[in-house]
N, C-alpha and C positions, 0 to 999 in steps of 0.2 A: 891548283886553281889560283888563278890570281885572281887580290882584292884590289878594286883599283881608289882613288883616294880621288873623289868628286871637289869641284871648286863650284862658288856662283855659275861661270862663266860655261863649264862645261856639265854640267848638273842633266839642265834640258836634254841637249841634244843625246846623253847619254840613256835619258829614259824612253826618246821618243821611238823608239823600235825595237822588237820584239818583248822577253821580259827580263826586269831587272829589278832585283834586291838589294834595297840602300837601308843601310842601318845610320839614322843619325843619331847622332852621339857627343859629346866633350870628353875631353883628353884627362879630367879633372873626378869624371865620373868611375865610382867603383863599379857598378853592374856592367856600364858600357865597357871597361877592360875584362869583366866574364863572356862577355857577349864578342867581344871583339877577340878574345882565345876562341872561342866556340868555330865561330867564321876561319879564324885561320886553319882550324885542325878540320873544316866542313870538306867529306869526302861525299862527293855527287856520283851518284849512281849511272852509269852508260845511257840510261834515257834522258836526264839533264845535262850531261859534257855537250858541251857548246850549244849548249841552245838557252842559258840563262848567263846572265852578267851580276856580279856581286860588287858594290861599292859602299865605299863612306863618306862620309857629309856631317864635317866635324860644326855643328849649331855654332857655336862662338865665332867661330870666322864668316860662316857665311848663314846668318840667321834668315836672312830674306825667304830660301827655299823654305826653310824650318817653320816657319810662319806662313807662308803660303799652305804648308800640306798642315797646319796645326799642330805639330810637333810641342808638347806642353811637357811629357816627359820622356827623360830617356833613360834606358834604350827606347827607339821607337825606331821598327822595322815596317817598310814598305814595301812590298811588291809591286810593282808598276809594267800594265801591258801598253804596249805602243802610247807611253804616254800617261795614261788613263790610272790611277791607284786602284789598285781590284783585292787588297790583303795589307789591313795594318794589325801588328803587332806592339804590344806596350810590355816592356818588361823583359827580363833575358828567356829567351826561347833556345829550346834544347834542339838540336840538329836534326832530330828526328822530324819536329813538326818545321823549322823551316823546310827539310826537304817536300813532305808531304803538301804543306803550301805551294810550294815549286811548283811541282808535278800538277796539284792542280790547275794553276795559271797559264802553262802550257797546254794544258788539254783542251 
């Protein structure tokens, strides 16, 4: 799986359809490099392959979105359907419950 690396600019259009999980984070932050191992080693089960997107949305660069969705700590993990935030997360989250969040967001 690829994690893909969100800008202001592309942030939107990357949540606006089906669903996608953004971890925002800082480069600076100890839990967001636990959180950011966790994603890289995250093995999805055959009923999530290609049907979710995983990205990051480093807060320091591009704060705007971070502020929009209230982002006050991180990690903070969102799940977003077409758009719409439907699962936030605060704190490093173990693989099991993001997939389980997953699965629910698609259902």
């Amino acid at each position: 799986m690829t994690i893909e690396h969100f800008t202001q600019e592309t942030f939107e259009a990357a949540i606006a359809k089906g669903v996608t999980l953004v971890d925002f984070w800082a480069t600076w932050c100890g839990p967001c490099k636990m959180q950011g191992a966790i994603l890289d080693d995250l093995k999805l089960p055959p009923t999530l392959e290609g049907k979710v997107r995983i990205g990051k949305l480093d807060v320091d660069q591009f704060p705007v979105a971070a502020a929009q969705y209230r982002v006050q700590t991180i990690p903070t993990l969102i799940i977003f359907k077409d758009g719409a935030p439907v699962e936030t997360m605060v704190g490093v989250q173990p693989s099991a419950t993001l997939i389980g969040k997953l699965e629910a967001a698609i259902a």
